[in-house]
SEMARVEX-232766 format. One record per residue (C-alpha): x, z, y. Coordinates in Angstrom, 1 decimal, m for minus. Each point is the difference from the previous one (the first is absolute). Layout:
N
<pt <X, Z, Y>>;
...
END
This chain:
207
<pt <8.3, 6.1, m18.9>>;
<pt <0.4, m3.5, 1.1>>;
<pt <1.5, m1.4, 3.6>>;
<pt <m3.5, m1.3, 1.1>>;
<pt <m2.4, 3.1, m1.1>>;
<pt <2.9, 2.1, 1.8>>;
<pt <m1.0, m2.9, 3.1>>;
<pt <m3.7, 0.7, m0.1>>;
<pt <0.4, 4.1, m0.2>>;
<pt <2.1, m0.3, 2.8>>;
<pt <m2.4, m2.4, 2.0>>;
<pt <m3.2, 2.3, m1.1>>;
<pt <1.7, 3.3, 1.4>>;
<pt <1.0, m1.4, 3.3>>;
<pt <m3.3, m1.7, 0.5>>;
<pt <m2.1, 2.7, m1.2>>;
<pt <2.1, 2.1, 3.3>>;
<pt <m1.1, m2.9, 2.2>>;
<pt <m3.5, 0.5, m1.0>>;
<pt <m0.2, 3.5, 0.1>>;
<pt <1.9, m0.2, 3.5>>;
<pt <m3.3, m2.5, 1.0>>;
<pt <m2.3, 2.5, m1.7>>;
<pt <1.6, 2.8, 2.4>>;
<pt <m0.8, m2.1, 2.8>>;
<pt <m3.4, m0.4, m0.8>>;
<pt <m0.1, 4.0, m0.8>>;
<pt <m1.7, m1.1, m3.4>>;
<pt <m0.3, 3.4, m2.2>>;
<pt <2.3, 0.1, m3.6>>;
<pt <m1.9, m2.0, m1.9>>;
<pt <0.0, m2.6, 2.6>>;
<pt <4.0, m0.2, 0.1>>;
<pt <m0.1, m0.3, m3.8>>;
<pt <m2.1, m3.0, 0.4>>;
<pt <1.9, m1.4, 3.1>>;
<pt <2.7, 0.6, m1.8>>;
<pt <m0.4, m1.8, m3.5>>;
<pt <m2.2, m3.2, 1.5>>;
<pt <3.3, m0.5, 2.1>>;
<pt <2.5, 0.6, m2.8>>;
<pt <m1.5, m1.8, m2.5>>;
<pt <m2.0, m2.7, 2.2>>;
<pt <2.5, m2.4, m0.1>>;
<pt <1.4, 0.1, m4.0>>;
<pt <m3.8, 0.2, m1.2>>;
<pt <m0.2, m3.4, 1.5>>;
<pt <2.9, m1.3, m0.5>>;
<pt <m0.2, 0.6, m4.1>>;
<pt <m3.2, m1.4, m0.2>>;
<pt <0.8, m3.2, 1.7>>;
<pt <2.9, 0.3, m2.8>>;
<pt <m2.4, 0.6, m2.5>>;
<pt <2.2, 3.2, m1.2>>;
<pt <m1.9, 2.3, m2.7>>;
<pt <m0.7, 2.7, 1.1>>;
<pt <0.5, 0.6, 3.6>>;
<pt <3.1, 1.9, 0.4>>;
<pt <m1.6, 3.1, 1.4>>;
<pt <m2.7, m0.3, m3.1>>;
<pt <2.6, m0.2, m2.8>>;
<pt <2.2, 3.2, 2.1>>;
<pt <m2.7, 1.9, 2.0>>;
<pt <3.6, 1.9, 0.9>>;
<pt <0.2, m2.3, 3.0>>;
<pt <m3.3, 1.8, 1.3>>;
<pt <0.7, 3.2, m0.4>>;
<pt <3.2, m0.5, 2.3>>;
<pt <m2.1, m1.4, 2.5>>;
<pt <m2.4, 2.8, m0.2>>;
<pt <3.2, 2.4, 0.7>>;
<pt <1.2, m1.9, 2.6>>;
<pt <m3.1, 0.1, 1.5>>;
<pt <0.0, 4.4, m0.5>>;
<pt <3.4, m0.4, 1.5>>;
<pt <m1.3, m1.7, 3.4>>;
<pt <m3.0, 2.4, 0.2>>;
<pt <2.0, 2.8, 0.0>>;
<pt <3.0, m1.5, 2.4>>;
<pt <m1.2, m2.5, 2.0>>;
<pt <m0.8, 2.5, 3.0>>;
<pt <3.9, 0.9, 0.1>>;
<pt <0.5, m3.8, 0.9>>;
<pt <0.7, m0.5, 3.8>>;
<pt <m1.3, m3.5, m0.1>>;
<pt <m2.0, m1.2, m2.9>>;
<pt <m0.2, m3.5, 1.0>>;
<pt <3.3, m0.5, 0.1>>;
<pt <0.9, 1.7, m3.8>>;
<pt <m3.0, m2.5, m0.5>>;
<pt <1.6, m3.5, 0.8>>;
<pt <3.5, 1.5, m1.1>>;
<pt <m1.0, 0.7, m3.8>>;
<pt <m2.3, m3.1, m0.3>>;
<pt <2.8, m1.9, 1.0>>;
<pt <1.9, 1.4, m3.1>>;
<pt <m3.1, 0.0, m1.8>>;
<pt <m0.2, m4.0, 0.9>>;
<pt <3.6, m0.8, m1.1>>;
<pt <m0.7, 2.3, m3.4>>;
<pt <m3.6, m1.7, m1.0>>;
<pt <1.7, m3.7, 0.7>>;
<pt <2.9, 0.6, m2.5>>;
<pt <m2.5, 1.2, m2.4>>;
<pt <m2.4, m2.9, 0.9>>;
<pt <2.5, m2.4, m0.5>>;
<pt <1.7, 1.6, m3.3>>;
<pt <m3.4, m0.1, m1.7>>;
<pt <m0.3, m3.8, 0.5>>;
<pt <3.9, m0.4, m1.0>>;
<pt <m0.9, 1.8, m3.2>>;
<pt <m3.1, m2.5, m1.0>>;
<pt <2.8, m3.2, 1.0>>;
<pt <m2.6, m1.3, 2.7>>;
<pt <1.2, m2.6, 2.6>>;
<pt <1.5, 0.9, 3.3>>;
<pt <m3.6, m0.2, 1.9>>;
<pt <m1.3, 2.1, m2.0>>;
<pt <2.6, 2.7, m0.3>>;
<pt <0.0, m0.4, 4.0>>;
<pt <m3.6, 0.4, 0.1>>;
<pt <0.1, 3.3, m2.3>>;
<pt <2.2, 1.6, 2.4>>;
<pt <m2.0, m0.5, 2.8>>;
<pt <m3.0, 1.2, m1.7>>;
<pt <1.4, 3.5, m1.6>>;
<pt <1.7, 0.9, 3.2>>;
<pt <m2.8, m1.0, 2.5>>;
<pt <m3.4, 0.6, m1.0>>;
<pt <0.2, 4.0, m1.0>>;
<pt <0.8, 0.7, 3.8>>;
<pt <m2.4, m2.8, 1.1>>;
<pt <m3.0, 1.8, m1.9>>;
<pt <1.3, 3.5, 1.2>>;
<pt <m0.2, m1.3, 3.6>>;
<pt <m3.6, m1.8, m0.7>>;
<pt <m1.8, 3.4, m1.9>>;
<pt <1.5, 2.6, 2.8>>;
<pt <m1.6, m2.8, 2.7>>;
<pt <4.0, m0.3, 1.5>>;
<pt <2.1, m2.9, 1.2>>;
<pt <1.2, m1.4, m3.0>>;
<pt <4.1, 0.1, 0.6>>;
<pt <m0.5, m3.8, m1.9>>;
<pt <m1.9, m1.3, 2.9>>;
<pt <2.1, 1.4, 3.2>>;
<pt <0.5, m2.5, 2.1>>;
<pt <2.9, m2.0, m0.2>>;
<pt <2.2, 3.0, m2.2>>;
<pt <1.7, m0.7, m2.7>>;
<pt <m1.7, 0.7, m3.2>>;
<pt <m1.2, m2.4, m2.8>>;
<pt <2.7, m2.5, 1.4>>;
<pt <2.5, 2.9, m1.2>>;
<pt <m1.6, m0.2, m3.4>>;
<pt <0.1, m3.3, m0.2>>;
<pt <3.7, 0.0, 1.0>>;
<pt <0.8, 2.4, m3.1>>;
<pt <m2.1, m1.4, m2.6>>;
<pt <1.9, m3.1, 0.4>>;
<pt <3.3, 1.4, 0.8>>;
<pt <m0.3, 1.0, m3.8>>;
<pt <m1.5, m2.8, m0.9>>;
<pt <3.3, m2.4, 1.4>>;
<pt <2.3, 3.0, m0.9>>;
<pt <m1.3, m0.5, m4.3>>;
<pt <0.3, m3.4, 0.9>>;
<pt <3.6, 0.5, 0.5>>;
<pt <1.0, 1.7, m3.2>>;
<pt <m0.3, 3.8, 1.6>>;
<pt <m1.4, 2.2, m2.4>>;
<pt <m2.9, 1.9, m0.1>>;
<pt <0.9, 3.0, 2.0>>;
<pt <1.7, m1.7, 2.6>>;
<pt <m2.2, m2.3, 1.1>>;
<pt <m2.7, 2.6, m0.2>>;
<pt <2.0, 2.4, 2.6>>;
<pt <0.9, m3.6, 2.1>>;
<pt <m3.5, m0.4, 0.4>>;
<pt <m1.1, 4.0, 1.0>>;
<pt <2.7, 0.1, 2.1>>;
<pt <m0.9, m3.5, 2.1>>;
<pt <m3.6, 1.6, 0.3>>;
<pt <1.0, 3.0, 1.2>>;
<pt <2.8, m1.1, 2.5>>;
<pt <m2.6, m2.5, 1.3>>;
<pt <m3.1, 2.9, 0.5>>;
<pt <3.0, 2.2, 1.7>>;
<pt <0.7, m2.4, 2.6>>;
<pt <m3.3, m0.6, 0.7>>;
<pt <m0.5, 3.6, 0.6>>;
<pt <2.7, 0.5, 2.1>>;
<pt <1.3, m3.1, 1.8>>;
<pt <m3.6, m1.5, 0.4>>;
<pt <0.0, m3.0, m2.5>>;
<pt <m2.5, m1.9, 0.2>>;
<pt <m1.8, m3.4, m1.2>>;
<pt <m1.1, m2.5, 2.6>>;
<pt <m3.9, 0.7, 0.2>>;
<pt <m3.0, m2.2, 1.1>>;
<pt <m1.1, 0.0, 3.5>>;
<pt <m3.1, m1.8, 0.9>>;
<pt <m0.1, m2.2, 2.6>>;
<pt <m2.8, m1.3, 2.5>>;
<pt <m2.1, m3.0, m1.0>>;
<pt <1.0, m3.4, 1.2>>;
<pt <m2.6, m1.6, 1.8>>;
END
């Protein structure tokens, strides 16, 4: 098994818990973790490969991928009510989720040889989207949008961590764990010391 389907199984599991976690929220019945569950999973690779044009979509050519979403989905179902706070499990495993889905993001590009903007731009696509469409369909906040948290600005900061670390002769590996790692530390600290962006604030009209 290669290093970047290894990447996207690990991404599809962890997201396929943060959508079944939403799904629990919602109190959605089996089926509707299942589908929670594999739109957030996959979400973000379907899009990615076919803005890659990569034949077929890697959950089409191993429908494995959806059956371990489907399971993690079961898995929720049947646990989520032992979970003292589900929101916070929530942002906890979509942070590793995030970090996961970016390195994958980014390797697929690295394997085609596109530019740096592009392999950026992959990144921030496979490790965004799934959770932004989970958010959207179960009619929550999407964690993308919070205001002022860290979030895409952490998987932009990893997709081109790896993109500067190839560009310095690290292989393959390394620059891929550089890159999840600079996600992840960067969604931590948001989480628990309160990083933030600067936001927009409106002010009165002139007159």
């Amino acid at each position: 098994m290669s290093g970047l389907a290894l990447l996207d199984y690990a991404s599809v599991f962890v997201f396929a818990l943060t959508g079944a976690l939403v799904a629990s929220r919602a109190q959605l019945d089996l089926v509707g973790f299942a589908f929670i569950a594999c739109l957030t999973a996959v979400g973000g690779g379907t899009v990615r490969d076919l803005l890659l044009d990569r034949h077929p979509v890697f959950w089409v050519g191993q429908p494995n991928y959806i059956l371990i979403a489907t399971g993690a989905a079961a898995l929720v179902f049947f646990t989520a009510h032992l979970m003292e706070s589900r929101y916070n499990w929530l942002v906890w495993l979509d942070s590793f989720a995030l970090s996961i889905a970016v390195a994958a993001g980014t390797a697929a590009a690295l394997s085609l040889g596109h530019s740096g903007v592009i392999v950026v731009l992959m990144g921030i696509i496979t490790g965004c989207l799934g959770g932004l469409m989970r958010d959207v369909v179960c009619n929550e906040v999407p964690l993308v949008l919070k205001q002022g948290e860290l979030y895409v600005s952490c998987a932009f900061a990893g997709a081109l961590t790896a993109v500067f670390a190839t560009r310095l002769g690290l292989d393959t590996f390394a620059a891929l764990s550089a890159c999840a790692l600079v996600c992840w530390a960067l969604r931590a600290g948001s989480l628990l010391f309160g990083w933030r962006l600067p936001v927009y604030k409106s002010r009165p009209p002139r007159r």
